[in-house]
C-alpha positions in Angstrom: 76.3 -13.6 102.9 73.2 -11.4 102.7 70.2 -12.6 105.3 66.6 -12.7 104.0 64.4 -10.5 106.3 62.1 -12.0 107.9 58.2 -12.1 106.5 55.9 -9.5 108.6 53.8 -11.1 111.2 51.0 -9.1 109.3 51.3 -10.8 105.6 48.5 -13.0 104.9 46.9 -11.7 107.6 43.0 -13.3 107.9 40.0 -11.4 108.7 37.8 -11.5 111.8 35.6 -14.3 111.2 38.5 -16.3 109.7 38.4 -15.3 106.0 40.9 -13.8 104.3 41.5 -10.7 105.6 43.1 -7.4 103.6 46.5 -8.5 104.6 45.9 -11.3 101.8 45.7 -9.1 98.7 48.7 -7.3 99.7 50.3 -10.3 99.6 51.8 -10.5 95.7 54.5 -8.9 94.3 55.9 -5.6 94.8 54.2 -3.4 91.8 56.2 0.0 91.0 53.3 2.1 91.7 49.8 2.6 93.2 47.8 1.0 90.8 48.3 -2.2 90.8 47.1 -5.0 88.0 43.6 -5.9 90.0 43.0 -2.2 89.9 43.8 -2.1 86.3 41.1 -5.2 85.0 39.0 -3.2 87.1 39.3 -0.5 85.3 39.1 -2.5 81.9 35.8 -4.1 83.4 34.1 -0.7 84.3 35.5 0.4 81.2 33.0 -2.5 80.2 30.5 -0.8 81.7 30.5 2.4 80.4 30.1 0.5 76.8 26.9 -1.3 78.1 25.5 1.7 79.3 26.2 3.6 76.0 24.5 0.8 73.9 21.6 0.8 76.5 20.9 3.8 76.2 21.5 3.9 72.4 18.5 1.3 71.9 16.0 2.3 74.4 13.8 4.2 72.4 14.6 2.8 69.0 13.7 4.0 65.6 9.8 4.0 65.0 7.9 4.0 68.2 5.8 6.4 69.9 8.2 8.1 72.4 9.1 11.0 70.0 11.7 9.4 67.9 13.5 12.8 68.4 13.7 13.6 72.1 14.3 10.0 72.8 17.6 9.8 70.3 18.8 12.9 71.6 18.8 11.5 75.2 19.9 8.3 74.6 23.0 10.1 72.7 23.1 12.4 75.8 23.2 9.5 78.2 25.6 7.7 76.1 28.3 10.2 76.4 28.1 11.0 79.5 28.8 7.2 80.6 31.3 7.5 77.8 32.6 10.9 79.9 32.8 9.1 83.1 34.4 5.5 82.5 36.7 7.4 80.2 38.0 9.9 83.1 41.1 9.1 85.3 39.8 7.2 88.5 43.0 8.3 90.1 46.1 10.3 89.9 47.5 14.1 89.2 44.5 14.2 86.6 41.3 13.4 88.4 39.2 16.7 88.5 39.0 16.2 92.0 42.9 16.2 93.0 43.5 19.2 90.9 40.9 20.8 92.8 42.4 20.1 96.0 46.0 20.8 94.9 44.8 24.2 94.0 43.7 25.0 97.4 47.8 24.4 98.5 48.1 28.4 99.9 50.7 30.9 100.6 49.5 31.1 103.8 49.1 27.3 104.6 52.9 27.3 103.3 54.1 30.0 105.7 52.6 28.1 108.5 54.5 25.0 107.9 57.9 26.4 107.7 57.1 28.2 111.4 56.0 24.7 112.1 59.5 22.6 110.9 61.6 26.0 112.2 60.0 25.7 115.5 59.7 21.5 116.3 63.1 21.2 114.6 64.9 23.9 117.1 63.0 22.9 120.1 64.1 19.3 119.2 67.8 19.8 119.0 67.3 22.5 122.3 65.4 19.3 124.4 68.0 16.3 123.3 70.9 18.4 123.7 69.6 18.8 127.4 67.9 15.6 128.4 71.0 13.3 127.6 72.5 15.0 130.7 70.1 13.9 132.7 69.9 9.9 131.7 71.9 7.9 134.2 72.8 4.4 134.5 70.7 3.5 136.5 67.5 5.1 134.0 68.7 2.8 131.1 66.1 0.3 131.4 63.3 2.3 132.1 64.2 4.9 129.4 64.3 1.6 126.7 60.6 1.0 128.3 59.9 4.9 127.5 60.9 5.1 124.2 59.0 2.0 123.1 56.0 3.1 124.8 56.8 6.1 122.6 56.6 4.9 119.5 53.6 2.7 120.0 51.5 5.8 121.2 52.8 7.8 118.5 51.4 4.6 116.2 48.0 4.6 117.5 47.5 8.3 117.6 48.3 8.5 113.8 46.0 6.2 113.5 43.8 8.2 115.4 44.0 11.4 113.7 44.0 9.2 110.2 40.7 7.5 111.0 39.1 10.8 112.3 40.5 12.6 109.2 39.7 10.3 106.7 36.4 9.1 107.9 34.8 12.3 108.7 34.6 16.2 108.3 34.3 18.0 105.2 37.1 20.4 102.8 34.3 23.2 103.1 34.8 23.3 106.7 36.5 26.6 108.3 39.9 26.9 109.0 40.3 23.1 109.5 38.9 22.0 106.3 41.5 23.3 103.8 44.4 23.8 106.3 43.7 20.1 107.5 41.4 17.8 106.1 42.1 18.7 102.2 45.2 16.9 102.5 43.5 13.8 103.3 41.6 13.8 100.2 43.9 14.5 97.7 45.4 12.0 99.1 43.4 9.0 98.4 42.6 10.6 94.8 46.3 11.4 94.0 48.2 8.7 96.7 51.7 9.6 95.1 50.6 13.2 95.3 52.7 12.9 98.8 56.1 11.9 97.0 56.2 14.8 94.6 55.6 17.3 97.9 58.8 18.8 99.8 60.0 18.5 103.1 58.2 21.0 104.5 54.5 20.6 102.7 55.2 16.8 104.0 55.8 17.9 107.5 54.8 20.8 108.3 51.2 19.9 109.9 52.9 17.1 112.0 55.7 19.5 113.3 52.6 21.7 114.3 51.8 19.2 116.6 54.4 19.0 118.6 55.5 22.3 119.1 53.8 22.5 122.5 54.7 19.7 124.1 58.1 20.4 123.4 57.9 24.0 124.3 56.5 22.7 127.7 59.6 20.4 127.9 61.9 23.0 126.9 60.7 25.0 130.0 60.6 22.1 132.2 64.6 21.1 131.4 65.5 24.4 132.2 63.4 25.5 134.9 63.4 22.5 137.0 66.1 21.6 140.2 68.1 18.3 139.1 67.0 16.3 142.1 63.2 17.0 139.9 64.9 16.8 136.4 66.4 12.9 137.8 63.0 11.5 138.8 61.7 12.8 135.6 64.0 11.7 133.4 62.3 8.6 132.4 59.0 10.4 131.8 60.7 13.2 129.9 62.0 10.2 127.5 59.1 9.0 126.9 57.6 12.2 125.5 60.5 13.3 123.7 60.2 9.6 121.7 56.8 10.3 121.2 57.3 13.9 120.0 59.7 12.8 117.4 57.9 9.8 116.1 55.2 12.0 115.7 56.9 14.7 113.8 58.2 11.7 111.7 54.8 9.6 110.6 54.2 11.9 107.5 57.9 11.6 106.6 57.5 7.8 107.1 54.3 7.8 105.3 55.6 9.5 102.2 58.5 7.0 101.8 55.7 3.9 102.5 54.6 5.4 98.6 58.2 5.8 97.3 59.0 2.9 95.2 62.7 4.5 93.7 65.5 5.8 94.9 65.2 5.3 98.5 68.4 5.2 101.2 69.3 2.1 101.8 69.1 2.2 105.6 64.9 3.3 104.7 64.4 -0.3 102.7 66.1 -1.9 105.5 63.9 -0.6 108.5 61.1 -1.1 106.4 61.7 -4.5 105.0 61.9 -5.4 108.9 58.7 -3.5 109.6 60.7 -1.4 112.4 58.6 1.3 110.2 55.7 1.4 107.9 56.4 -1.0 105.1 55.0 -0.1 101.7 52.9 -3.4 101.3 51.2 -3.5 104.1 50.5 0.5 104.0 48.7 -0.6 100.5 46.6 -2.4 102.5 45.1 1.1 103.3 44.4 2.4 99.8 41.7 -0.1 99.2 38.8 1.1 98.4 37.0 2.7 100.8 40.1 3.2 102.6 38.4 1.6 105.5 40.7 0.0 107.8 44.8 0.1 108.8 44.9 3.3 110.1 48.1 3.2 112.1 51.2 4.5 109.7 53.8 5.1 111.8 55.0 1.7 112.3 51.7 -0.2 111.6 52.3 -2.4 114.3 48.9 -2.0 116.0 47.0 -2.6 112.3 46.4 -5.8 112.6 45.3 -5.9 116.3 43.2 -2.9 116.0 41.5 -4.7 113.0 41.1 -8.3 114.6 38.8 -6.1 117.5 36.8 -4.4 114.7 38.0 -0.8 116.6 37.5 1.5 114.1 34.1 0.3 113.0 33.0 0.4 116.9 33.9 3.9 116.9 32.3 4.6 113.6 28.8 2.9 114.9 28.7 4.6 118.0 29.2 8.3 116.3 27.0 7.3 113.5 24.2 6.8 115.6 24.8 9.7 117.6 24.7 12.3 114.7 23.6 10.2 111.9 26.3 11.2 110.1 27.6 8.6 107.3 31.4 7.4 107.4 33.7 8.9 104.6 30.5 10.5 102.7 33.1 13.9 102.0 36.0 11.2 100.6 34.0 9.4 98.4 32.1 13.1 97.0 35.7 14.0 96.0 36.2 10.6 94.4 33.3 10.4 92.5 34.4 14.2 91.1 34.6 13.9 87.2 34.7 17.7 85.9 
C-alpha cells in the first residue's frame, strides 16, 4: 500500500499581517514547467497592452490637425512598433536578449576553474570521510546526529544568504566577481530552466569553490592532530564536514527543484517530504521580483525568515546606508529586449 506524503508545513502558508502569503499561489497543481497559466494570461493581458499602446499612439495626432500631419504619423507609427517590439518579445526563456547575453559570457576560463573546483572538494571529500569515520565512537552518536543537523540548517541559511546578497545586489559589469559570480544569478531568473540544460560541473563548480578551504583545513587537521585531540573534536569536525557537503550540494539540489522529468526516484521522494528543496515551494521564489524565499537547500528556514520580514530588514538598513536600490541590476537584465 503506497503512503501519501505528508503536505509541507509551508503550503498555504499566510503572510505577515495575516493575508495570504506567497506560499498560497504555489499552492495549485504541479505545472510541467516555469511558466505557469497565471503567468501565461499575464502575458495575454500585457499582450493587451501593447495593442492599446499601438492604437494610442496611432490616433494621437490624427489626420488634419496642426501638429504636422507628417512628423506626427511617423511617430505615432514609430511608437506603435516599438510597443508592438516589446510585448511581442519573449519575457522569459533561452530567447530573451538578455539570457543570451549572459549565456555568452559562459568562459573557457570560468570552465577551467570549476573543474579544479569539483576535482579538488570532491577528493578532499572522499580523503576527510574516509578519515573522520575512524574517529566517531559510541559514545559521539548523539552529539554527531546534533552536528549534522546543525549542518544542514546552516548550510540552508547561508544559501540563502549568498542568494539574497546575489540576487539583490551587485552588478554583471563588476570585476572579476561580476561575470565569474553574479551573471549566473541573472540568467537565472531570465532563463530559470537555463540550470537544467547545464552539466555537472557548470552546476557545481562555484559551490565546490567554496568549500575547498574548509576542507583543506580539515584535511590537515585529521592528519596532523594526536587522537586524544582528534576524539574531542570529533563532534565538531562532523558538523563541518555536514555543512561542507550540504553546501557543495545546494546548486545540485537547486537544479533538480526545476526538473520536472526524469528524476531518480529516491530525488521525488526526499523532495515530496521536503527533507530537500521541493519544486513548489522553490516556485515560490521565481515570483516576480524574486523577493523573498531565499533558502534553497532545504527551505526549511523560508517561511520563518519571511514571517520576521529578514530580508527586507537587511535590505532597509543597506539601502539607507548607500542608497543603493534592491535588485536595480536584475530587473535592467529583465527589462532587456534587443
Amino acid at each position: 500500500m503506497l503512503l501519501r506524503p505528508p503536505p509541507s508545513p509551508l503550503a498555504g502558508a499566510l503572510a505577515p499581517g495575516g493575508s495570504p502569503g506567497p506560499g498560497a499561489r504555489a499552492a495549485g497543481p504541479e505545472l510541467p514547467n516555469e511558466a505557469g497559466l497565471g503567468e501565461q494570461r499575464d502575458e495575454e493581458a500585457e499582450r493587451g497592452r501593447g495593442g492599446a499602446m499601438a492604437e494610442e499612439g496611432a490616433s494621437r495626432w490624427p489626420a488634419g490637425t496642426d501638429h504636422g500631419q507628417d512628423g506626427a504619423s511617423s511617430e505615432a507609427e514609430a511608437a506603435a512598433s516599438a510597443a508592438r517590439e516589446e510585448c511581442a518579445g519573449p519575457r522569459w526563456g533561452a530567447q530573451h536578449a538578455g539570457a543570451r547575453e549572459l549565456a555568452e559570457l559562459y568562459s573557457p576560463g570560468k570552465r577551467l576553474q570549476e573543474w579544479i573546483s569539483v576535482v579538488l572538494c570532491f577528493s578532499l571529500m572522499t580523503f576527510n570521510f574516509y578519515n573522520l569515520i575512524f574517529c566517531v565512537r559510541w559514545e559521539h552518536v548523539f552529539s554527531v546526529i546534533v552536528g549534522i543537523f546543525a549542518g544542514v540548517i546552516t548550510a540552508d541559511f547561508v544559501s540563502g544568504l549568498v542568494h539574497w546578497g546575489a540576487d539583490t545586489w551587485g552588478s554583471v559589469e563588476l570585476p572579476i566577481v561580476g561575470k565569474a559570480f553574479i551573471r549566473p544569478f541573472r540568467e537565472h531568473h531570465i532563463d530559470p530552466t537555463a540550470i537544467t540544460r547545464h552539466d555537472f560541473i557548470e552546476t557545481n563548480g562555484d559551490n565546490c569553490m567554496l568549500t575547498v578551504a574548509p576542507l583543506a583545513n580539515m584535511a590537515y587537521k585529521l592528519v596532523s592532530l594526536s587522537p586524544e585531540a582528534l576524539h574531542q573534536a570529533c563532534p565538531w569536525e562532523c558538523y563541518v564536514f555536514a555543512l561542507a557537503i550540504f553546501v557543495t550540494l545546494t546548486n545540485q539540489i537547486h537544479k533538480w527543484s526545476h526538473t520536472y522529468f526524469g528524476l531518480p526516484c529516491w530525488v521525488v521522494f526526499l523532495q515530496d517530504w521536503h527533507i530537500i528543496l521541493p519544486r513548489k515551494h522553490h516556485r515560490i521564489h521565481h515570483v516576480s521580483p524574486h523577493e523573498t524565499y531565499f533558502c534553497i537547500t532545504t527551505g526549511w528556514l523560508n517561511y520563518p525568515l519571511e514571517k520576521i520580514r529578514f530580508w527586507r530588514f537587511l535590505e532597509n538598513i543597506i539601502q539607507r546606508l548607500t542608497g543603493e536600490k534592491p535588485r536595480a541590476d536584475d530587473m535592467k537584465w529583465a527589462q532587456k529586449i534587443k
